[in-house]
C-alpha positions as CSV (number, residue, x, y, z in Angstrom):
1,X,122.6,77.6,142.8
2,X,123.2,81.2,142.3
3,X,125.9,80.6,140.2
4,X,123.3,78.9,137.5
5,X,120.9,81.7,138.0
6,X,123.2,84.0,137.2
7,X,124.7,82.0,134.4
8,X,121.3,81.7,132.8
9,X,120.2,85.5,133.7
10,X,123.6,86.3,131.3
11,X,122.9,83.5,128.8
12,X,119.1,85.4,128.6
13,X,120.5,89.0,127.7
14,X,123.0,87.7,125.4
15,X,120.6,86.0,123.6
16,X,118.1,88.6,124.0
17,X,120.6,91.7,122.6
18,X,121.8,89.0,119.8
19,X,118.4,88.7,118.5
20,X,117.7,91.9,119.0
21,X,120.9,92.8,116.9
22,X,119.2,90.4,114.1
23,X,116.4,92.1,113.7
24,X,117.7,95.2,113.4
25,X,120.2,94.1,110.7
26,X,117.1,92.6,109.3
27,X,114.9,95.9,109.1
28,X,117.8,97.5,107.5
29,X,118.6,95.4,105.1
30,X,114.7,95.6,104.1
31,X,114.7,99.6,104.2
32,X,117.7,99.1,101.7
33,X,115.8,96.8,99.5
34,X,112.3,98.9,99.3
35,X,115.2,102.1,98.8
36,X,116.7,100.6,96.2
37,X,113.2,99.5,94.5
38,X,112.1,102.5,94.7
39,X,114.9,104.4,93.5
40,X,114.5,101.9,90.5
41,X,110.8,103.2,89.9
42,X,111.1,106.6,89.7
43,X,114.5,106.3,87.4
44,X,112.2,104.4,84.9
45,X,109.2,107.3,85.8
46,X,111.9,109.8,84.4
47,X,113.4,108.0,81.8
48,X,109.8,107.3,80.6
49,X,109.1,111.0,80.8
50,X,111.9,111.3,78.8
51,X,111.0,108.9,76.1
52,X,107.4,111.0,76.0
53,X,108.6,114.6,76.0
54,X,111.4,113.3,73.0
55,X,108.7,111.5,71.0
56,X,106.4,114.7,71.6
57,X,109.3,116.9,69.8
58,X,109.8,114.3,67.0
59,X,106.1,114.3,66.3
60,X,105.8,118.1,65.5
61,X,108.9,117.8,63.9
62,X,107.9,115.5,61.9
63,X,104.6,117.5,61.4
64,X,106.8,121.0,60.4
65,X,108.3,119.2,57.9
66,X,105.6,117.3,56.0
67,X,103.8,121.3,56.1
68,X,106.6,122.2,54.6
69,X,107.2,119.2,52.1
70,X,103.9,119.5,51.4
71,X,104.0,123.1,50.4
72,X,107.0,122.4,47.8
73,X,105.6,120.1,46.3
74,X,102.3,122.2,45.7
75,X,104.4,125.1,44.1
76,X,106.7,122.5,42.4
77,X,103.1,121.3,40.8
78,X,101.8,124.8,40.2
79,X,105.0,125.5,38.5
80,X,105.4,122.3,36.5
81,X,101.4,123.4,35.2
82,X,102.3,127.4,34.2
83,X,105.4,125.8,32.4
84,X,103.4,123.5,30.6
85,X,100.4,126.3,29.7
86,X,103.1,128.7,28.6
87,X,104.8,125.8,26.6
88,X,101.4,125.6,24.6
């Protein structure tokens, strides 16, 4: 009789320290996954800020140059005109 107590007193506390061991496996592998996810947001937060810093750039860029294009073509046009009045 005390043998089977003891047999299932052992049988308790191995199952108890394998489930234990399950869950523990378990919460890690979940701290990896939310890690991981996480990791994955702020990559695309930077690569986002990125992306809007890089378009910002472009834009006045973009806006320095057509200031400038429009500027030569004013004094190509103001040019073109005294050419013509002296012409006459």
């Amino acid at each position: 009789m005390d043998s089977c107590i003891a047999y299932f007193i052992l049988a308790a506390t191995g199952s108890i320290v394998v489930l234990l061991t399950v869950i523990f496996i378990i919460c890690r592998r979940f701290r990896r996954i939310v890690r991981e996810k996480n990791r994955g947001i702020i990559r695309g937060l930077k690569e986002q800020d990125s992306l809007s810093k890089e378009l910002d750039r472009v834009r006045t860029e973009k806006d320095t140059l057509e200031k400038s294009f429009d500027r030569y073509i004013c004094q190509l046009t103001v040019q073109s005109q005294a050419n013509r009045n002296n012409e006459q």
